[in-house]
C-alpha positions in Angstrom: 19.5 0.7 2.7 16.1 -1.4 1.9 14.2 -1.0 -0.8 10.5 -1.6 0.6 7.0 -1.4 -1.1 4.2 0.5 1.0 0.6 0.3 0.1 -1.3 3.2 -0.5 -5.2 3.3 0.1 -8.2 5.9 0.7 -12.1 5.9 0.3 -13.0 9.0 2.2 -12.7 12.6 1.7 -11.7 12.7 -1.9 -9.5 9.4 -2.1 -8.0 10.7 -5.1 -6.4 13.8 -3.3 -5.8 11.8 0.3 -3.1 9.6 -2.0 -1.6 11.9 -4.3 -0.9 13.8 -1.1 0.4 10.6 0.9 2.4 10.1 -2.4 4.0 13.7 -1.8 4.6 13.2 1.4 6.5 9.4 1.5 9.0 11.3 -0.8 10.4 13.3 1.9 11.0 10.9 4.6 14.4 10.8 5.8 17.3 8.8 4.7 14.9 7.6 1.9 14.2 8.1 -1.9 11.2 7.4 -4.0 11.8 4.5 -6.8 8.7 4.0 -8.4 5.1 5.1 -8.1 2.0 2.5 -9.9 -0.6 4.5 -11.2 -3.8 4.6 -9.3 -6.3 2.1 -9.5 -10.4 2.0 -8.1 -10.7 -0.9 -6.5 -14.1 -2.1 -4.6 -14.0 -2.2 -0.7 -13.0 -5.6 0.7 -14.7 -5.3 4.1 -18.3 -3.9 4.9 -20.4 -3.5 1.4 -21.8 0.1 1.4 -18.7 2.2 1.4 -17.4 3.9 -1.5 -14.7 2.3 -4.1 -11.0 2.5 -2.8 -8.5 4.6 -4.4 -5.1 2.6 -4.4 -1.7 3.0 -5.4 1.8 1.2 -4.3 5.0 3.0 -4.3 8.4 1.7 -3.7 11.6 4.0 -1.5 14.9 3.1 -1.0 15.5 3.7 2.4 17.7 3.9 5.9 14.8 3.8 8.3 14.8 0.7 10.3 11.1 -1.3 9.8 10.0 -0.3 12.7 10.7 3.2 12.4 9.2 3.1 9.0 5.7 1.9 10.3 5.9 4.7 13.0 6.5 7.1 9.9 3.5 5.5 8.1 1.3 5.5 10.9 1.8 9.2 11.6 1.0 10.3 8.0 -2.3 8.3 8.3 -3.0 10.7 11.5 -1.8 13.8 9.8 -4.8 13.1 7.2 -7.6 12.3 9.4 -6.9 8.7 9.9 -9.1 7.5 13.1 -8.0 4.2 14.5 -10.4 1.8 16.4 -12.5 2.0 14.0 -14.3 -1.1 12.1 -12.0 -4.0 10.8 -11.9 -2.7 6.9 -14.0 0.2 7.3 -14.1 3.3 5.1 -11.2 5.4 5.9 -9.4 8.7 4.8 -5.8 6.9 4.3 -4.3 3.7 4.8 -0.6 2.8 4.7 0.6 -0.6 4.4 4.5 -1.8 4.6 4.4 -4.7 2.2 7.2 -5.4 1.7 10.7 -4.5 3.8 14.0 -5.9 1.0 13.8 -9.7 1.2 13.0 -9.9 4.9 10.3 -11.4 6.6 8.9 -10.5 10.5 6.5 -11.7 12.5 6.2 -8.8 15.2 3.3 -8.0 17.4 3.6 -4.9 15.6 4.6 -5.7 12.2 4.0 -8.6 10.0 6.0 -8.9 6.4 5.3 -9.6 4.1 2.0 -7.7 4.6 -0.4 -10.6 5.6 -3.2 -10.9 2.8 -0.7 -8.9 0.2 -0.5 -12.2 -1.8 -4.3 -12.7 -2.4 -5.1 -9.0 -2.9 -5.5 -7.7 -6.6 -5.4 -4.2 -5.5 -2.1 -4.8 -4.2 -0.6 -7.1 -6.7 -1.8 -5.4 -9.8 0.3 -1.9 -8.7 2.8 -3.7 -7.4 3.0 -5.9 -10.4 3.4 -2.2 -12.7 6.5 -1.0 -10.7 8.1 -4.5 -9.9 7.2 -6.8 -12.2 10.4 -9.2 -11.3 9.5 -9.3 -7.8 9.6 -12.3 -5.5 7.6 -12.1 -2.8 9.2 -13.9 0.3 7.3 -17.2 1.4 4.7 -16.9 -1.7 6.5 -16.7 -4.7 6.6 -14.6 -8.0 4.8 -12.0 -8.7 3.7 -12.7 -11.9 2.4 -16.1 -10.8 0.2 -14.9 -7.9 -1.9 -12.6 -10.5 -3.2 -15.7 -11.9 -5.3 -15.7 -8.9 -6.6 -12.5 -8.9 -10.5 -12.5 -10.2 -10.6 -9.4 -12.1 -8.5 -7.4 -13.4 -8.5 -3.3 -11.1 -9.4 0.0 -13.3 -6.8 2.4 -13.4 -7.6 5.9 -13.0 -5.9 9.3 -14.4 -7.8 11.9 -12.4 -10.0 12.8 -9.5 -13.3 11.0 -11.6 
């Protein structure tokens, strides 16, 4: 068993619903069990200006599924809700799943790269990361409480679909 730390993300087609209902659907995977949920922040996009804020959230599973077989798992969940691949680098997008973090391992695959590449520098990563895990070390970068200090601002957390 791993414990891992997926990314949860969604600016299209009411982002609010697209990750509550990702959320829903993490928690029955097989051979895994949910740990933690953050809350979910709005964050603004990191690629093209002129899409709409991003709804994120990190959750955290105890699981049997090998890394790969995780990703597969992620990757389907993101068709299931309309997610379109191909399309712009960082583009709007009805749901995006990120492995960040697989126990204290580290891969470089042509498929897979953990720690997630970028998760270090990324406040809308680290600050729901940082609410369910607050201990954590992430491998090759350090604490994270120490890599908030780079973050510029910090995200705004939100209760509801407003």
């Amino acid at each position: 068993m791993a414990t891992v730390y997926i990314g949860l993300g969604s600016n299209l087609e009411n982002p609010y619903a697209q990750v509550t209902q990702a959320i829903g659907t993490l928690t029955t995977l097989p051979g895994s069990h949910c740990l933690a949920v953050s809350s979910l922040y709005r964050s603004p996009p990191m690629g093209p200006q002129g899409q709409a804020d991003y709804v994120n959230a990190v959750m955290s599973l105890q699981t049997a599924l090998s890394a790969l077989d995780l990703l597969d798992c992620l990757q389907s969940i993101e068709q299931q809700q309309g997610r379109v691949r191909g399309a712009e680098r960082w583009g709007p997008r009805t749901l995006d799943l990120d492995l960040l973090l697989y126990g204290q391992q580290s891969f470089d695959l042509p498929r897979l790269k953990i720690p997630h590449p970028g998760l270090h520098e990324r406040s809308f990563v680290l600050y729901p990361l940082y609410e369910i895990a607050p201990t954590l070390v992430i491998p090759g970068h350090g604490a994270l409480k120490n890599l908030l200090q780079y973050c510029e601002n910090a995200l705004e957390v939100i209760s509801d679909e407003s």
